[in-house]
C-alpha positions as CSV (number, residue, x, y, z in Angstrom):
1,X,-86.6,61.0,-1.5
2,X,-88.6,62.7,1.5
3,X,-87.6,59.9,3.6
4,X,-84.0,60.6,2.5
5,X,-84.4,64.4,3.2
6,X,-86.2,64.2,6.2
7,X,-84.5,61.9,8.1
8,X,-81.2,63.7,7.1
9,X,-82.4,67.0,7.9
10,X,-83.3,65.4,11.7
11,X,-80.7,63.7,11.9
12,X,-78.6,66.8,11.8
13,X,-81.4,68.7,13.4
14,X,-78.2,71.0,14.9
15,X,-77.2,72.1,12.4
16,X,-80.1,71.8,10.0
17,X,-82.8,74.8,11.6
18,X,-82.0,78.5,12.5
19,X,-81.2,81.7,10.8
20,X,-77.3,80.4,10.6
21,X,-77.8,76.4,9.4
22,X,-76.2,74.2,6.6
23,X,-79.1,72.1,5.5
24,X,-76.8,68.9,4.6
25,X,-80.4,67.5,2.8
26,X,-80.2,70.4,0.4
27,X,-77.8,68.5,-1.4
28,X,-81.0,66.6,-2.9
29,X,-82.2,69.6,-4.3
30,X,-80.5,68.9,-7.8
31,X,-82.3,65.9,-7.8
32,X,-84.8,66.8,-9.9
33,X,-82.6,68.0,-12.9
34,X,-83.1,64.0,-13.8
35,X,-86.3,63.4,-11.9
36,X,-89.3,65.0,-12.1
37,X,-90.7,63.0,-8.9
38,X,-87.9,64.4,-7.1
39,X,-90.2,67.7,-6.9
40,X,-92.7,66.2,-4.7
41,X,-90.4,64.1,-2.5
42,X,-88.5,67.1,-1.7
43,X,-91.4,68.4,-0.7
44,X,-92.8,66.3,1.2
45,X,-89.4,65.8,2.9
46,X,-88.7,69.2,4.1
47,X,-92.7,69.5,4.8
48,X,-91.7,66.2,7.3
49,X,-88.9,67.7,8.4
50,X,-90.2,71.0,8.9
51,X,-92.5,69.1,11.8
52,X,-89.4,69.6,14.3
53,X,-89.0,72.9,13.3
54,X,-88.6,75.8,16.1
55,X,-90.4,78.0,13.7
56,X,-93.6,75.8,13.2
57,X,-96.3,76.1,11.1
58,X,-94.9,78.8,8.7
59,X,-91.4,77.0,8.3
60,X,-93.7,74.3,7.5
61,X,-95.8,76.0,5.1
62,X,-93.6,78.3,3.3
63,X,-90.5,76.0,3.6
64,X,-92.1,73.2,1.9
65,X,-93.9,76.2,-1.3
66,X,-90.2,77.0,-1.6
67,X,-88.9,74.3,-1.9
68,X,-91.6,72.5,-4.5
69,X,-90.5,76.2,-6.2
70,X,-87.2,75.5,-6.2
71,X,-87.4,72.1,-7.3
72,X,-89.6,72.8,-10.3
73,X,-87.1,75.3,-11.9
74,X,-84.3,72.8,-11.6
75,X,-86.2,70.4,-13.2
76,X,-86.7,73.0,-15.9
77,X,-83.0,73.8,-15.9
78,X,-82.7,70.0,-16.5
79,X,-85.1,69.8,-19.6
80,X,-83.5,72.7,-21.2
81,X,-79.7,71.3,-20.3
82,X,-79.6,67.6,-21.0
83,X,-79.4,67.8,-24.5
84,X,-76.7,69.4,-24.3
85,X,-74.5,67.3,-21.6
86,X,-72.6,66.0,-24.0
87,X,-70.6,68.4,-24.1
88,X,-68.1,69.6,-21.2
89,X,-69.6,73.1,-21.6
90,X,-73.3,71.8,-21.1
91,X,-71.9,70.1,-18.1
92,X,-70.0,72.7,-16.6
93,X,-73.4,75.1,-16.9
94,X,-75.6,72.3,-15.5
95,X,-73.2,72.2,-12.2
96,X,-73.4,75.9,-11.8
97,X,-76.8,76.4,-13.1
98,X,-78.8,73.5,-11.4
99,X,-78.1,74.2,-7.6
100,X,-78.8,77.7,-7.9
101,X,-82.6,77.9,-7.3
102,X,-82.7,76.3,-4.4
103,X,-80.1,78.7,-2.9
104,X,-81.6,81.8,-4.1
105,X,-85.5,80.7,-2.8
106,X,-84.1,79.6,0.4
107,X,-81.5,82.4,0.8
108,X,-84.3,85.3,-0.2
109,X,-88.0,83.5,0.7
110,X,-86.8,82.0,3.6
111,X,-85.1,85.2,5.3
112,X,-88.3,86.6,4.5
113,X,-90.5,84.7,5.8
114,X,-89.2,84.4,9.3
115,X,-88.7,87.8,9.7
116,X,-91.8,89.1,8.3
117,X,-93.6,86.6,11.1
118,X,-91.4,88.1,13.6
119,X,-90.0,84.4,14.3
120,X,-86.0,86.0,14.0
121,X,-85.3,89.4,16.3
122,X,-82.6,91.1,16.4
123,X,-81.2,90.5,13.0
124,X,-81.7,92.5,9.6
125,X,-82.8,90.9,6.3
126,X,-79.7,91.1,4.8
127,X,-77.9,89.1,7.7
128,X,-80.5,86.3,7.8
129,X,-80.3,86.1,3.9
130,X,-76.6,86.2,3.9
131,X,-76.3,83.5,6.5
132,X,-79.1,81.5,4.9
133,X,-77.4,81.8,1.1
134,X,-74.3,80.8,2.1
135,X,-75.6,77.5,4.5
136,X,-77.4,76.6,0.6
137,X,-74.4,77.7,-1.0
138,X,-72.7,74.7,1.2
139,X,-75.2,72.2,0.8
140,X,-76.4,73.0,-2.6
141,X,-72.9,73.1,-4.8
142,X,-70.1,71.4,-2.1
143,X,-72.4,68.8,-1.7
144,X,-75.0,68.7,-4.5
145,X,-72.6,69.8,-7.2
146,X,-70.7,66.2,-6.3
147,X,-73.9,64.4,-6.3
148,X,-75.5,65.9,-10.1
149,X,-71.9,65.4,-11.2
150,X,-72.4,61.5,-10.8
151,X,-75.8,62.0,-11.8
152,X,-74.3,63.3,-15.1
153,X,-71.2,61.2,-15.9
154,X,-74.1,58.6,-14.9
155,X,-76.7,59.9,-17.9
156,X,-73.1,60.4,-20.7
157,X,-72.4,57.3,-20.3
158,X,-76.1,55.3,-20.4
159,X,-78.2,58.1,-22.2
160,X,-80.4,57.7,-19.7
161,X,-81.5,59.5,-16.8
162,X,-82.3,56.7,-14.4
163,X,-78.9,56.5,-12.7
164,X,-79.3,56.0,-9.6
């Protein structure tokens, strides 16, 4: 998994850092809704990632916190959901419910972060949050959404959640 992230984050490394960015590794983030050790490769992969960042050390830091955050509450969301993915309703709530925390940690902590260290000028909060939410809004549900669906269809049809 931090393999995975990081080497898709550099990869895209364009595209991937700034205020304005659309993290395509963010997709991962739902992850964890089936796998708990998800959380720490995620972290370790944006912390690995975060290396190349133009921001350094505090991307690196509070980047990482965020995202071992964000990960923790999906996997929550997960526990509380899978009994009841079964059901098209339960499924329906996972795909809107699971890719949220990493959008809204990103979208508000990262915004935050950058301008409270001064590392952005020029730009209000609420332009670096909106530009921020809606790269995670990208990554997290056009691109994650696909990938939990599978996940899913994966765990309806086994009953278990080692579908990958």
């Amino acid at each position: 998994m931090a393999a995975l992230y990081a080497g898709l984050t550099l990869a895209l490394a364009g595209i991937s850092f700034q205020a304005v960015q659309i993290r395509v590794a963010e997709a991962l983030t739902v992850v964890p809704f089936f796998y708990p050790e998800a959380i720490w490769g995620l972290f370790l992969g944006v912390l690995l990632a975060n290396l190349a960042s133009p921001f350094g050390w505090i991307d690196l830091l509070f980047g990482s916190l965020l995202t071992l955050v964000a990960a923790g509450i999906t996997r929550g969301i997960g526990i509380f959901l899978r009994p009841r993915l079964g059901r098209a309703s339960g499924m329906a709530l996972a795909l809107a419910i699971a890719p949220l925390p990493a959008v809204l940690c990103n979208g508000f902590g990262v915004s935050a972060y950058l301008l409270q260290f001064g590392l952005l000028s020029g730009y209000t909060y609420w332009a670096v949050t909106f530009a921020i939410l809606v790269g995670e809004l990208i990554a997290c549900y056009l691109l994650g959404g696909p990938l939990l669906a599978f996940l899913i269809v994966r765990y309806r049809k086994t009953g278990e959640s080692n579908a990958i």
